[in-house]
DRENTIGU-905837 format. One record per residue (C-alpha): x, y, z. Coordinates in Angstrom, 2 decimals, always signed. Layout:
<rec xx="X" yy="Y" zz="Z"/>
...
This chain:
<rec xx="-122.69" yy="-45.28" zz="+31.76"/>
<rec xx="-119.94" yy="-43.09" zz="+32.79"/>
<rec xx="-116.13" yy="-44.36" zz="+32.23"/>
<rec xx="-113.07" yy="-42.34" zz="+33.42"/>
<rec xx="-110.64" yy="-41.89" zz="+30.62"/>
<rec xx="-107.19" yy="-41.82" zz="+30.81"/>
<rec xx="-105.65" yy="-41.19" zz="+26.94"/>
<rec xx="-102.13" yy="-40.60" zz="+28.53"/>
<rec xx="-99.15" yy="-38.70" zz="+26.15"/>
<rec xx="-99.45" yy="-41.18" zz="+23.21"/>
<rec xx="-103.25" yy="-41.12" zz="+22.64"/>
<rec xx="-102.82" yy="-37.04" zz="+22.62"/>
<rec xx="-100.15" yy="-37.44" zz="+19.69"/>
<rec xx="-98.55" yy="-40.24" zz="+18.06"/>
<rec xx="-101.67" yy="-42.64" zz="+18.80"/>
<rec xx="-104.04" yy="-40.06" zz="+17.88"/>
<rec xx="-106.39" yy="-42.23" zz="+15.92"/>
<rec xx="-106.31" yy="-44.45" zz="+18.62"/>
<rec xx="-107.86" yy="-41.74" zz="+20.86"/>
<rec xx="-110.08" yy="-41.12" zz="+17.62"/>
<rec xx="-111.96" yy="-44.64" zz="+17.33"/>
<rec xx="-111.59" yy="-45.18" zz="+21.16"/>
<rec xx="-113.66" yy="-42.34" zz="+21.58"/>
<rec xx="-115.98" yy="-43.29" zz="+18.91"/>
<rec xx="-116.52" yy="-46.74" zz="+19.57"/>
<rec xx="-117.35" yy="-46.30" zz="+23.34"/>
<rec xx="-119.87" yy="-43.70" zz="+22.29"/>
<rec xx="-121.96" yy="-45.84" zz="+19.86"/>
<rec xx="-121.75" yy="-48.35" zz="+22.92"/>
<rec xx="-123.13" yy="-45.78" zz="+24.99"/>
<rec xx="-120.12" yy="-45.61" zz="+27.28"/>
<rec xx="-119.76" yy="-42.16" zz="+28.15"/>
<rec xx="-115.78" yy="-41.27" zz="+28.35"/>
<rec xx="-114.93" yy="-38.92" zz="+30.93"/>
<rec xx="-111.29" yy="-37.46" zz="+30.70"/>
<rec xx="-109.04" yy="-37.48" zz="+33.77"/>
<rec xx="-108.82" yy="-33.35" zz="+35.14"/>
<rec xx="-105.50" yy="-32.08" zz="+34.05"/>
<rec xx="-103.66" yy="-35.65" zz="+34.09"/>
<rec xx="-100.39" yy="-36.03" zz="+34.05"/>
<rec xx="-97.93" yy="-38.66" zz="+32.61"/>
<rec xx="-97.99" yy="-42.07" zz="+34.13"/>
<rec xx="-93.81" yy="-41.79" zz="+34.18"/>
<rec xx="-94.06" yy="-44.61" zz="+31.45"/>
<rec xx="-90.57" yy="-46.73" zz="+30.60"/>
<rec xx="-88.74" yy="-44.09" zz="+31.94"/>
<rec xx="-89.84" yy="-43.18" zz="+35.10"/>
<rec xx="-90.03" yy="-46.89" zz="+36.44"/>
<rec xx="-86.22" yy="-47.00" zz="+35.23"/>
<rec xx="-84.69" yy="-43.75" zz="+36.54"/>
<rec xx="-87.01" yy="-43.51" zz="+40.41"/>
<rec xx="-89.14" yy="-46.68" zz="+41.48"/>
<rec xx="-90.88" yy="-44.01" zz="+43.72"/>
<rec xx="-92.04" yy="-41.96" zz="+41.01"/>
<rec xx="-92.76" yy="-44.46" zz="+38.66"/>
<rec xx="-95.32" yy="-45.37" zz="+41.62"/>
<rec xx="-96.32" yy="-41.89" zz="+42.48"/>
<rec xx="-97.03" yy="-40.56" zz="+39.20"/>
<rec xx="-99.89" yy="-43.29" zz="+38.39"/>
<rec xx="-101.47" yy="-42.58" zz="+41.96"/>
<rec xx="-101.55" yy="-39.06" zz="+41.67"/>
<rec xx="-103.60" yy="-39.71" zz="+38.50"/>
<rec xx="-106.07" yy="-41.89" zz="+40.00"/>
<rec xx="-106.37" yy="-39.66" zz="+42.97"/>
<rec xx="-107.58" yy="-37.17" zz="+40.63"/>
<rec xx="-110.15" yy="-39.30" zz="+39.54"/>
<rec xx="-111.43" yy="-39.85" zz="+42.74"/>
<rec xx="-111.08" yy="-36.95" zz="+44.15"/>
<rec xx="-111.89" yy="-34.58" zz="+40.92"/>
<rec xx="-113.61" yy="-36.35" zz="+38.51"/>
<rec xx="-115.65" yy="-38.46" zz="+41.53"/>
<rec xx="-115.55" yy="-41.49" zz="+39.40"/>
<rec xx="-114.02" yy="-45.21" zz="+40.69"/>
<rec xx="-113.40" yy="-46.97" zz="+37.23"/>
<rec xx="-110.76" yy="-45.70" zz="+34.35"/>
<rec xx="-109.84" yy="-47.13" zz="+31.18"/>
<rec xx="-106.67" yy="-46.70" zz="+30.04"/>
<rec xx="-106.19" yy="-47.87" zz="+26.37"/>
<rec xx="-102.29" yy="-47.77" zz="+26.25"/>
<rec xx="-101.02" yy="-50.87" zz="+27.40"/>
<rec xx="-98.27" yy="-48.95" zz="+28.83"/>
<rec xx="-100.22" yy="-46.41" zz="+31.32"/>
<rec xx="-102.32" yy="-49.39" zz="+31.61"/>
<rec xx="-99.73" yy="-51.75" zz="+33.14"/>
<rec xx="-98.11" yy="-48.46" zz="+35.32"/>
<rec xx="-101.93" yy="-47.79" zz="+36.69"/>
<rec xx="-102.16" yy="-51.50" zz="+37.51"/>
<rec xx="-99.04" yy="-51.87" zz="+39.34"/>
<rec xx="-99.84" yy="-48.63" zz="+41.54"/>
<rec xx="-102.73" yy="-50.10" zz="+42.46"/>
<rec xx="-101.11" yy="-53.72" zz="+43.25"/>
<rec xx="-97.80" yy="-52.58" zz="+45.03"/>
<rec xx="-100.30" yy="-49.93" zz="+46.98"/>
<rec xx="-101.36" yy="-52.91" zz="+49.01"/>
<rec xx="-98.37" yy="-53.07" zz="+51.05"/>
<rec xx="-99.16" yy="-50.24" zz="+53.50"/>
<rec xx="-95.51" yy="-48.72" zz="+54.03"/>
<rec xx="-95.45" yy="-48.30" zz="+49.68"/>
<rec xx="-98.84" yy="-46.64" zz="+49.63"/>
<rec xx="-98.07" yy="-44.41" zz="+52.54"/>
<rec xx="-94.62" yy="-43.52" zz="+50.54"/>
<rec xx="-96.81" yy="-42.92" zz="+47.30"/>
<rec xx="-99.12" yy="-40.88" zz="+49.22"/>
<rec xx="-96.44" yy="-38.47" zz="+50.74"/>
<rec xx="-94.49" yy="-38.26" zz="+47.16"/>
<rec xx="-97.71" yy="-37.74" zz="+45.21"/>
<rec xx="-99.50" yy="-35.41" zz="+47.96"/>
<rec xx="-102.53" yy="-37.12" zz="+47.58"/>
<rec xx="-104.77" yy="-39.99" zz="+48.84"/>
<rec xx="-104.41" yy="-43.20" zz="+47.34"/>
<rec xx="-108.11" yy="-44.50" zz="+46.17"/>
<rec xx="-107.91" yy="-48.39" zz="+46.92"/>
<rec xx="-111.40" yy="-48.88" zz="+45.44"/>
<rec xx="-110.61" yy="-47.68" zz="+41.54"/>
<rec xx="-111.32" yy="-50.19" zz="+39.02"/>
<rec xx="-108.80" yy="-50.00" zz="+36.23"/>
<rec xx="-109.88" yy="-51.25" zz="+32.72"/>
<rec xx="-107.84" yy="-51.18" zz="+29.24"/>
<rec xx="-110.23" yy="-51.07" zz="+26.40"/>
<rec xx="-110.10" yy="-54.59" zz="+25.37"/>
<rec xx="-111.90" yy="-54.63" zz="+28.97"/>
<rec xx="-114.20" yy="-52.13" zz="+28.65"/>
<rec xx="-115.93" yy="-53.55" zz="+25.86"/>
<rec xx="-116.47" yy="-56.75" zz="+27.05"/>
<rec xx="-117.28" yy="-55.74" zz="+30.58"/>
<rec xx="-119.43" yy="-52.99" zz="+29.87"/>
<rec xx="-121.21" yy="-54.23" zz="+26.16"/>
<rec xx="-120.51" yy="-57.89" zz="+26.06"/>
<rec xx="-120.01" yy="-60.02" zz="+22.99"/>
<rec xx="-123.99" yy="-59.80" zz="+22.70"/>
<rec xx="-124.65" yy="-56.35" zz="+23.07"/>
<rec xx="-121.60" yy="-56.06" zz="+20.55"/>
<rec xx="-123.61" yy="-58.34" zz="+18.08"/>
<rec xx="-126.14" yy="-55.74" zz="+17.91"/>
<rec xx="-124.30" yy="-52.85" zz="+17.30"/>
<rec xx="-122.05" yy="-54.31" zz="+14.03"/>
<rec xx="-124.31" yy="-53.38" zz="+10.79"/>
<rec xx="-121.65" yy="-53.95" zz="+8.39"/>
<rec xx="-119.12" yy="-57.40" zz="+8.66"/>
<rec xx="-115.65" yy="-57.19" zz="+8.44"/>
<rec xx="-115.86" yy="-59.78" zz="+5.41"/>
<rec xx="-113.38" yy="-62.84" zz="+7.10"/>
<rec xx="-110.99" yy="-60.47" zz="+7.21"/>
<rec xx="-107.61" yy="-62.56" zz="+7.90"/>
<rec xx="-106.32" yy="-60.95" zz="+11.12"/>
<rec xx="-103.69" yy="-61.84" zz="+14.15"/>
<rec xx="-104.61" yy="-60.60" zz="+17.38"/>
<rec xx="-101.28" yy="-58.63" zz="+19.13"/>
<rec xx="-101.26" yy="-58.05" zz="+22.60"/>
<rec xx="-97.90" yy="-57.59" zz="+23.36"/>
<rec xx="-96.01" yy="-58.05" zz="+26.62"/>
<rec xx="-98.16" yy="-55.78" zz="+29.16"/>
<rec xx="-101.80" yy="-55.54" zz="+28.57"/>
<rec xx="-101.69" yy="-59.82" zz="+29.93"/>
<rec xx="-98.55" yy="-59.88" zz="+31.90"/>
<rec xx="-97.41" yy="-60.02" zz="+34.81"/>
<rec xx="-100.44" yy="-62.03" zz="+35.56"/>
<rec xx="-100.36" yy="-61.18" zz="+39.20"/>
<rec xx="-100.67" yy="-57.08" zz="+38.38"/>
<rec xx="-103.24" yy="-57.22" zz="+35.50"/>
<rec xx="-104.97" yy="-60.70" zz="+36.76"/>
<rec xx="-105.19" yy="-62.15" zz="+33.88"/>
<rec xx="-105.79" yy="-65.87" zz="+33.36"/>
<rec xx="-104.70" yy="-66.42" zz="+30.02"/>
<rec xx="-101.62" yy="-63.98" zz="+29.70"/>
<rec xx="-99.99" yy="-66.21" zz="+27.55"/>
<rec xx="-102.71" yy="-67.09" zz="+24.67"/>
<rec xx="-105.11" yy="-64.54" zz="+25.59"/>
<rec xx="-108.62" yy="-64.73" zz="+23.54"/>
<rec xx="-110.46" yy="-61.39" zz="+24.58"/>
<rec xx="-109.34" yy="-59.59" zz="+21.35"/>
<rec xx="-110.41" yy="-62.50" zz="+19.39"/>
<rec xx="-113.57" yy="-63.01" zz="+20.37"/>
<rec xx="-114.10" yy="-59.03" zz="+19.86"/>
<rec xx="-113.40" yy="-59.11" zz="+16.35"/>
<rec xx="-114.65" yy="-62.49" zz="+15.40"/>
<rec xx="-118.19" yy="-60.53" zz="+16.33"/>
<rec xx="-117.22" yy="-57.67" zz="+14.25"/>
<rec xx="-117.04" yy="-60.49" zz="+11.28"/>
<rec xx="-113.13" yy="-60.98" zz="+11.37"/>
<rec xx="-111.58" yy="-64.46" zz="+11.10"/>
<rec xx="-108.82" yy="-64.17" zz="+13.95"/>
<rec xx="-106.07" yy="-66.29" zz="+13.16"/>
<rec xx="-103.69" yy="-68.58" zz="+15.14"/>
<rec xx="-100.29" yy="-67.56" zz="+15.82"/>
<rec xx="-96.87" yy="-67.81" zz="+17.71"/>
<rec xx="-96.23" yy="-64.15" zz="+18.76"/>
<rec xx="-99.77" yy="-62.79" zz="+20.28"/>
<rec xx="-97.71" yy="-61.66" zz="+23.65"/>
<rec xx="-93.89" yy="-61.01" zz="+22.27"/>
<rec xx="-92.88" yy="-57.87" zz="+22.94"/>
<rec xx="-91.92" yy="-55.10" zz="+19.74"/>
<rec xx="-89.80" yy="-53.77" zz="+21.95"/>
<rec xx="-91.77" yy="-50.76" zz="+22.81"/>
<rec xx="-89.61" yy="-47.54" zz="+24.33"/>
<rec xx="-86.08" yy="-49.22" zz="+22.65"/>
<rec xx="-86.98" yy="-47.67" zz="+19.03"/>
<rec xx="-84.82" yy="-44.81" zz="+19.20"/>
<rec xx="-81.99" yy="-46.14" zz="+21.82"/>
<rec xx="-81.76" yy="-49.52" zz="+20.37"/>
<rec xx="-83.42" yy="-49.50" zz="+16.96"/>
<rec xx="-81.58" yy="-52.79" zz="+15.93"/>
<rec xx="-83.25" yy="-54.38" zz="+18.51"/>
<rec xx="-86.78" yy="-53.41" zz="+17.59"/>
<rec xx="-86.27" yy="-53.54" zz="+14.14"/>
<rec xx="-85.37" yy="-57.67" zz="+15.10"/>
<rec xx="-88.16" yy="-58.17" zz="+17.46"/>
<rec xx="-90.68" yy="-56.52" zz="+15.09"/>
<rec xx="-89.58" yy="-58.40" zz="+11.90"/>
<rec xx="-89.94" yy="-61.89" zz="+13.68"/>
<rec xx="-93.36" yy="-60.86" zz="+14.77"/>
<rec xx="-94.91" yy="-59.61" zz="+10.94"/>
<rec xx="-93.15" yy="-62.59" zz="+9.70"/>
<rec xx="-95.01" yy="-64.80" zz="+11.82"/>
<rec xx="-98.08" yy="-62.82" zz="+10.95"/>
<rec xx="-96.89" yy="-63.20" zz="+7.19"/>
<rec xx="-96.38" yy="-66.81" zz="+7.74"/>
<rec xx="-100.46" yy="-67.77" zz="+8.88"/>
<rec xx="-101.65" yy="-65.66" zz="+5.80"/>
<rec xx="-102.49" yy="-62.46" zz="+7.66"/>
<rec xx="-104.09" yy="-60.04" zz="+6.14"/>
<rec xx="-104.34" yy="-57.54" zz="+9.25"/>
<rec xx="-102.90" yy="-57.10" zz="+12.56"/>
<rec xx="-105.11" yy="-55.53" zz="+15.18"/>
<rec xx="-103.56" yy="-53.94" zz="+18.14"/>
<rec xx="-104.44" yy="-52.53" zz="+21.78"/>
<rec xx="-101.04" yy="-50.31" zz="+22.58"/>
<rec xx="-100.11" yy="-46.70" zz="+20.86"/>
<rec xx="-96.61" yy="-47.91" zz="+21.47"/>
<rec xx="-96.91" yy="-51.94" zz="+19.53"/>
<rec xx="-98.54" yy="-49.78" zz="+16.34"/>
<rec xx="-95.70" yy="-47.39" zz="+16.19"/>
<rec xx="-93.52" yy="-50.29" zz="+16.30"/>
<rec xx="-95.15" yy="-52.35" zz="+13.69"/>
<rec xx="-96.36" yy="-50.12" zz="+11.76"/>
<rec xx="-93.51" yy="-48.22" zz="+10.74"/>
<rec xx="-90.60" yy="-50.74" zz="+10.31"/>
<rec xx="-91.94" yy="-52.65" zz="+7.62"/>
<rec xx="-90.61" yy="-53.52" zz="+4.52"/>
<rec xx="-87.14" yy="-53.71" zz="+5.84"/>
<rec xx="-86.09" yy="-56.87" zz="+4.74"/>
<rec xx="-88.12" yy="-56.99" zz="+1.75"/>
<rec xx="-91.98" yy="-58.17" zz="+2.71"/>
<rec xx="-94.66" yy="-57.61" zz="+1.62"/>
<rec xx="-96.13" yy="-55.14" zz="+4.55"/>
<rec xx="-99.63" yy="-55.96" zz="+6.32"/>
<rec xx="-101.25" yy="-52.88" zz="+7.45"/>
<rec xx="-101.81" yy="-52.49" zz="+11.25"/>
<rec xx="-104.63" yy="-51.80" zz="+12.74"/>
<rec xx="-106.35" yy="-50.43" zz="+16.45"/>
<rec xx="-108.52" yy="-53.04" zz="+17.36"/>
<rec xx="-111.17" yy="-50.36" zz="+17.80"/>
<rec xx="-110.63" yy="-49.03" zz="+14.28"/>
<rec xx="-111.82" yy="-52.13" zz="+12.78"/>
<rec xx="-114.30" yy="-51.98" zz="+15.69"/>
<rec xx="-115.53" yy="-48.97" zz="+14.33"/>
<rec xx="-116.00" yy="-50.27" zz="+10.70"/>
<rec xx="-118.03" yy="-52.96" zz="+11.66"/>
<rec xx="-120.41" yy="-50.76" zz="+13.32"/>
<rec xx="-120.36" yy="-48.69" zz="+10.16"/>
<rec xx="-117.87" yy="-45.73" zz="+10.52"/>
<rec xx="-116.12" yy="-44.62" zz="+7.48"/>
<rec xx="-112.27" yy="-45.23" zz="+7.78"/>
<rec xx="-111.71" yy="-41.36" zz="+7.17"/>
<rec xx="-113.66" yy="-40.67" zz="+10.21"/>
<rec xx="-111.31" yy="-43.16" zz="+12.62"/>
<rec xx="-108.02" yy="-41.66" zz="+11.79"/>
<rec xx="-107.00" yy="-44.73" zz="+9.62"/>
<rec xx="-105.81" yy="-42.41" zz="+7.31"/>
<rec xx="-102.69" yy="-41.09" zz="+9.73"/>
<rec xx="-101.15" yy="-45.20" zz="+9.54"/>
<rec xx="-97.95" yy="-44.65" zz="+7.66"/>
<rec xx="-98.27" yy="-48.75" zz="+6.24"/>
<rec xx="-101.64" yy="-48.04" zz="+3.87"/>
<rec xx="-104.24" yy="-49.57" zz="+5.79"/>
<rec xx="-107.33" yy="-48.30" zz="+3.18"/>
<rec xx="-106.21" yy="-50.60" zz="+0.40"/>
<rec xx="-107.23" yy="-53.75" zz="+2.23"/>
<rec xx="-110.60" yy="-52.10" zz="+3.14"/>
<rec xx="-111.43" yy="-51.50" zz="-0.25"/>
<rec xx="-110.35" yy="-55.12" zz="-1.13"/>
<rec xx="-112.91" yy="-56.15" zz="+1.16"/>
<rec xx="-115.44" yy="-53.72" zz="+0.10"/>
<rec xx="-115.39" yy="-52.02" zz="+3.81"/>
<rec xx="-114.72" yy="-48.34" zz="+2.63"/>
């Protein structure tokens, strides 16, 4: 079962244990991961801000290459941000004059028949929550956890197509297999504020406190993420105004316990909020 596999900049550096488990995870599923021939960057915040043409052109080159290179139709892109720039390629390539401007820009064919996955996808298209049942060996113990999405693996509904971009479940329903007890909360789809941490660091350091204190406030004990850029984010700005910090975690790191990886092995070790010493509370080291 062969996957393209689009890690984009963060997954190759910051998120680097997200690249780690994602890779990990997918194997034991026996989902084979092939990586996108010499990719480039999907333009991110940046692009779509400075040149709407590029910011279109840069995702289509990328999926032209895995047509046209890797001769594969689906990708999964685990970074909510490529994720949501890959997506809205593909749904503004639908008006023909756009696609035909992508096209010249990017110098290559746009593929109209790529499927484009983010992880939370992948696993339940490709495993299911039954063939995930029977790869977990080892529970995650009721660990207390909120389920974070932020604002672009869900929205805008009409680019990603999702139903329930508001109070989205897929996440849940993942690690409630694993042996988690997801929790309910206000902030599942608020955004962290993403590509603002250096320009605006006020700002982030607001949005992100409102969204651990919420997770503080339903007795969290974990947050599990699907973006390189929300873990950043949360993960390094706690403690700021004095709470207790909750350690943040890939989804597919705690994935990867429950199927009975060690936590040294995932990367969980690189998380700059300690993530081992709830592990160990819960006897999952």
């Amino acid at each position: 079962m062969k996957v393209g596999y689009y890690p984009g900049c963060s997954l190759h550096s910051t998120g680097r244990e997200y690249d780690i488990s994602t890779r990990k995870v997918t194997a034991a599923l026996g989902i084979e991961l092939e990586e996108v021939k010499n990719w480039v960057c999907c333009g991110s915040s940046p692009a779509h801000q400075a040149d709407e043409m590029v910011s279109l052109a840069l995702p289509a080159l990328n999926l032209a290459i895995l047509k046209e290179e890797n001769g594969l139709n689906e990708v999964v892109a685990p970074c909510a941000s490529c994720y949501s720039r890959l997506r809205n390629a593909q749904s503004r390539a639908e008006d023909d004059d756009t696609r035909h401007e992508m096209e010249k820009v990017s110098g290559r064919k746009f593929p109209r028949d790529v499927r484009i996955l983010h992880a939370i996808d992948l696993v339940l298209v490709k495993t299911g929550l039954e063939g995930l049942k029977k790869k977990v060996v080892r529970k995650l113990n009721g660990l207390k956890v909120v389920c974070y999405y932020g604002c672009l693996i869900t929205r805008p509904p009409k680019v990603t197509g999702v139903k329930d971009y508001e109070v989205p479940q897929s996440m849940e329903s993942i690690l409630e297999v694993a042996g988690a007890e997801p929790l309910d909360w206000n902030m599942r789809t608020a955004c962290c504020g993403a590509s603002l941490a250096l320009t605006s660091t006020e700002v982030v350091r607001e949005l992100t406190g409102k969204i651990m204190a919420d997770a503080a406030s339903v007795g969290a004990e974990a947050v599990a993420v699907g973006c390189p850029l929300c873990h950043s984010n949360l993960d390094t700005r706690q403690g700021l105004n004095g709470a207790a910090p909750i350690p943040v975690f890939y989804f597919t790191e705690l994935l990867g316990i429950a199927m009975g990886m060690k936590p040294g092995e995932l990367g969980i070790s690189r998380h700059l909020t300690d993530a081992t010493g709830i592990l160990d509370k819960r006897g999952l080291k």
